[in-house]
N, C-alpha and C positions, 0 to 999 in steps of 0.2 A: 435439598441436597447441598452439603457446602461446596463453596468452590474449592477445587484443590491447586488448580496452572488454569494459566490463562494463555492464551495464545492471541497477538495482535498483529495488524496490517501494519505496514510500515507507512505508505506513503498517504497523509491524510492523517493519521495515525498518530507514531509516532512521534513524525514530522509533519508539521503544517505545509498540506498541500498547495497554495495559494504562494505561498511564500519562496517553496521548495522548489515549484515545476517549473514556474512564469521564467525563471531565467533558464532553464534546461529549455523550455520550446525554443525560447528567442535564439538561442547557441545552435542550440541544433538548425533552427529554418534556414541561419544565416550561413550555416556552417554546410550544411547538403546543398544549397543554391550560390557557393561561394561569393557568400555578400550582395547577392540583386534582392535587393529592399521588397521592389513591385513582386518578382515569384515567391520567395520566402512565404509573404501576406498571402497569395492564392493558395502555398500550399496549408499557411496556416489555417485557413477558413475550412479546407480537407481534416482536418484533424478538431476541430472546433479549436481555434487558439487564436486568440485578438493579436496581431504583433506590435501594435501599435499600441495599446491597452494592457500586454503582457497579460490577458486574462483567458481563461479557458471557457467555453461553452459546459451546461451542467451535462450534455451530451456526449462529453467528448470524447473520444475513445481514448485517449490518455486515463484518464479516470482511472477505469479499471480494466485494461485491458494491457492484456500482454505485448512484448514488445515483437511478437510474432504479426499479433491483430496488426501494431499500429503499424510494423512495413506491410501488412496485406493491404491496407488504407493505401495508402503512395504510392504503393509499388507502380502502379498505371501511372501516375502523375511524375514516375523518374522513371522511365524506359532505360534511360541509359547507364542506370545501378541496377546490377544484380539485388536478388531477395537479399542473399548471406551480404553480404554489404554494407546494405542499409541495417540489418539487424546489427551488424559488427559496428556499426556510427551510433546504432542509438543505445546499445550499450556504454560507448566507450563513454556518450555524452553525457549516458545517466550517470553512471559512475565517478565523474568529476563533479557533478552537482553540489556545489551548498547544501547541506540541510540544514532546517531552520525546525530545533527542536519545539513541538506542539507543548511540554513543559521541560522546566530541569529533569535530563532524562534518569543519569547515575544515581542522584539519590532517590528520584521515584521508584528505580527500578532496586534499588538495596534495600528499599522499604518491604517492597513485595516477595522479594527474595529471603532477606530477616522474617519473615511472616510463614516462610516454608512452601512459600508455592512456586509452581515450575513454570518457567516461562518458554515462551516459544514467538517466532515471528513468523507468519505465512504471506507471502507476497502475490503478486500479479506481476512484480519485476524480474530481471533474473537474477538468479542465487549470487552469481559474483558480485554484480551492482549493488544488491540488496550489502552482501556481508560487508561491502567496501563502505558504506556510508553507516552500518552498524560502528566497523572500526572507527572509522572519522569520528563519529561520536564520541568514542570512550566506550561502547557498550555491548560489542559483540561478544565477549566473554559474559554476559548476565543473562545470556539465553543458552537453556536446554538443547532448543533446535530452533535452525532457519533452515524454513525452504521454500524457492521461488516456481516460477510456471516452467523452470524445463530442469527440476530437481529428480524428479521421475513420478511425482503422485499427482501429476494434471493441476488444474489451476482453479480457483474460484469464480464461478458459482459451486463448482465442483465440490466434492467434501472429502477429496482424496486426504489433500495437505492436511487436513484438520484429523482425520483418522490417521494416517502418518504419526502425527504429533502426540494424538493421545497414547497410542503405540508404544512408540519413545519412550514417554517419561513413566507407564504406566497407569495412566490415570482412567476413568472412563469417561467417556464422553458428556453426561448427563453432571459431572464433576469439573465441567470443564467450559470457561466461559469464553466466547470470541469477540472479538472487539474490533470496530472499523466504521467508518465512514461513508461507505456506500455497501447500495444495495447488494451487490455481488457478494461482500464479505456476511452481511447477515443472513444470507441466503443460505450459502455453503454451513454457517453456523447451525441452521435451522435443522439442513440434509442431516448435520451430522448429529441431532440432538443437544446439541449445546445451547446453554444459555447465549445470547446474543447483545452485548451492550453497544449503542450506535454512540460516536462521537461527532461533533459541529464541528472539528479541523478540518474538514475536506471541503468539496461544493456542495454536498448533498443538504437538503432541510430537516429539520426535525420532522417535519409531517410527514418528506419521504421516509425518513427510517421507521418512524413509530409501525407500519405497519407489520414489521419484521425483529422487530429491537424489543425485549423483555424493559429496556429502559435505554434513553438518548442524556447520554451526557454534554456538557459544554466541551468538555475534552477529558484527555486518560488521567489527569489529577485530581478528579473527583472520584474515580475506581474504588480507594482507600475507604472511605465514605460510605461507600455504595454496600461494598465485600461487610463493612461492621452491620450496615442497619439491616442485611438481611442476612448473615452470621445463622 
């Protein structure tokens, strides 16, 4: 079946995760612990997140988890934040974040659009955060649809967002390939029928994804490539 839209994760994705988060954890530890270095680091190891090392555990619940999961994680460990709170911090923090594009995204993404197919982003983040670092880029306008874990079609592993999407633009899902760097995003691809291509921008390995991944790129600028040789 050709592909007709593709639909991609953002964080890992688009954007190199490594690159992207490591300064969003260390902001945020130091920024909920007002600057005490010693808790920052305890809550970091709560979350899998080196602060020292600015690096993530492949476990972490950042990865792929929504920013609902990652105040359920803390919440016990800051008694003295409310849930909506800490969600309304780690929003704000995602949202100011750097992103550090996985490749040149405008013309990658004018490529694929020149080509006739519909694009879409589906996140684990939320909708605002997600579309604010979309615009930071230059690139919210090159997607059909963006939607994040509290858009209204639930979040991945889920296959709401990816049915959502095909919805949208008309496509069918078997027409439609999903793209991401961990398991949760190949997963939900799977639920929903779609093809699944895993990329090496995020933490995840090639041997984790091959299990779930029709094919594991090094990143989304081999897609081009991929869409001709099997055309």
């Amino acid at each position: 079946m050709p592909i007709q839209a593709i639909l991609f994760d953002k964080d890992g994705t688009l954007f190199d995760f490594a690159e992207t988060w490591g300064s969003f954890g260390r902001n945020f530890l130091l920024r909920v612990t007002n600057g005490d270095h010693a808790r920052a680091a305890e809550l970091g190891q709560v979350i899998g997140f080196d602060l020292e090392q600015v690096a993530y555990s492949e476990d972490s619940v950042v990865i792929a988890g929504t920013v609902e999961e990652i105040a359920e994680v803390l919440e016990p460990h800051l008694p003295e934040m409310p849930r909506e709170e800490l969600v309304d911090l780690l929003n704000a923090e995602s949202a100011s974040s750097p992103q550090a594009q996985a490749v040149p995204l405008i013309p990658f993404l004018e490529g694929l659009r020149e080509a006739g197919l519909k694009l879409g982003v589906a996140t684990n983040d939320g909708e605002m955060p997600a579309s604010e670092h979309l615009s930071s880029a230059g690139i919210r306008e090159h997607f059909d649809f963006v939607a994040g874990y509290d858009s209204g079609h639930g979040f991945k592993p889920g296959p709401g967002q990816l049915f959502a999407f095909a919805q949208h633009v008309g496509v069918n899902p078997e027409n439609i390939a999903m793209v991401g760097d961990s398991l949760h995003d190949l997963q939900a691809g799977r639920a929903a029928g779609m093809k699944t291509i895993g990329v090496l921008t995020g933490l995840a390995r090639a041997e984790t994804l091959e299990a779930m991944a029709d094919v594991v790129l090094p990143n989304i600028g081999h897609i081009p490539a991929w869409l001709y040789e099997n055309a």
